[in-house]
C-alpha positions as CSV (number, residue, x, y, z in Angstrom):
1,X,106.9,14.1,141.9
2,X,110.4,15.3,143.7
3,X,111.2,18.6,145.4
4,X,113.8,18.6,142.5
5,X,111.3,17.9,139.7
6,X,109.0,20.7,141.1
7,X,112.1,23.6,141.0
8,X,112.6,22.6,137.6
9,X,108.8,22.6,136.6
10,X,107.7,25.6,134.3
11,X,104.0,26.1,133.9
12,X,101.8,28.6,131.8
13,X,98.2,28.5,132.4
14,X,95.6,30.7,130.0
15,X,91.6,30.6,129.5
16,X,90.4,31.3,126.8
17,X,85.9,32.0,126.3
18,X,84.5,29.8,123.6
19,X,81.8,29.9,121.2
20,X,79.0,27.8,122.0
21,X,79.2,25.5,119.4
22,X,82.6,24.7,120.2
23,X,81.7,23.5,124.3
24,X,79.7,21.2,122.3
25,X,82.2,19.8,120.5
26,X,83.8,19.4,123.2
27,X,80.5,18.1,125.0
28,X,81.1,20.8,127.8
29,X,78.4,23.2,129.3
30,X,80.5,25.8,130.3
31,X,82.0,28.2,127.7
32,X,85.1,28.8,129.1
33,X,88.4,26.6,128.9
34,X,91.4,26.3,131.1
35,X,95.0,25.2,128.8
36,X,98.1,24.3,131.3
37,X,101.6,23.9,129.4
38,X,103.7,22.7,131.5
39,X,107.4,21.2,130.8
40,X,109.9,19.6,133.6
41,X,113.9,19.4,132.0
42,X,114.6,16.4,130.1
43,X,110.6,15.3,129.9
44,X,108.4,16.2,127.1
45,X,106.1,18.6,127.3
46,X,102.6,18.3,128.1
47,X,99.4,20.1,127.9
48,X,96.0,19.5,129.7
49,X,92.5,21.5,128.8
50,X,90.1,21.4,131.2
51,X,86.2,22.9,131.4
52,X,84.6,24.3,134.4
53,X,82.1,21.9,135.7
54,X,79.0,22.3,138.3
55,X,78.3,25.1,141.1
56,X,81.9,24.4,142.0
57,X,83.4,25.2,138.7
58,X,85.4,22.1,139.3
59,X,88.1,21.6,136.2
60,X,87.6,18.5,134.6
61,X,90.0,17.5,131.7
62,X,89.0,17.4,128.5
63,X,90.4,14.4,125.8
64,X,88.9,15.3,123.0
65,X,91.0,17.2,120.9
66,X,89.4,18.4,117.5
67,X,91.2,20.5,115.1
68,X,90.3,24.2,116.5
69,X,91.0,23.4,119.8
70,X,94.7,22.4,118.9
71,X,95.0,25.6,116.7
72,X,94.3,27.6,120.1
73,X,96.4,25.0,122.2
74,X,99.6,26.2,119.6
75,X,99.1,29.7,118.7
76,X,98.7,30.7,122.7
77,X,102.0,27.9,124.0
78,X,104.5,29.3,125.6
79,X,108.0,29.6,123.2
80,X,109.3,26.9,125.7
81,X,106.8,24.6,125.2
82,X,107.1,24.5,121.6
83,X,110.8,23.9,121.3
């Protein structure tokens, strides 16, 4: 990624707790969750959910998407994202 791409990056980060039957879903042992919207100009947007993983609380990404998880990825995205 450019210097030029990065001055034109937004980003939004959130975390949101969830219940434990949703980290399984998810098959995650942590019950936290980490969303990043992000959009660069003339790109689509993306998204990217990670978990909290090991002593570390490393983020790992999450692929699985099941139908709660994008209810909370929509209701909580930026206005910019969304457009």
């Amino acid at each position: 990624m450019t210097a030029e791409l990065l001055a034109e990056l937004e980003t939004t980060i959130k975390r949101f707790r969830i219940a434990p039957d949703q980290a399984a879903d998810l098959k995650a042992e942590a019950e936290e969750i980490t969303i990043t919207w992000q959009r660069v100009t003339n790109r689509a947007p993306s998204v990217l959910v990670t978990v909290p993983v090991g002593e570390d609380s490393w983020a790992v990404p999450v692929p699985h998407r099941p139908g709660w998880l994008i209810d909370v990825i929509t209701k909580n995205a930026p206005a910019w994202w969304l457009k």
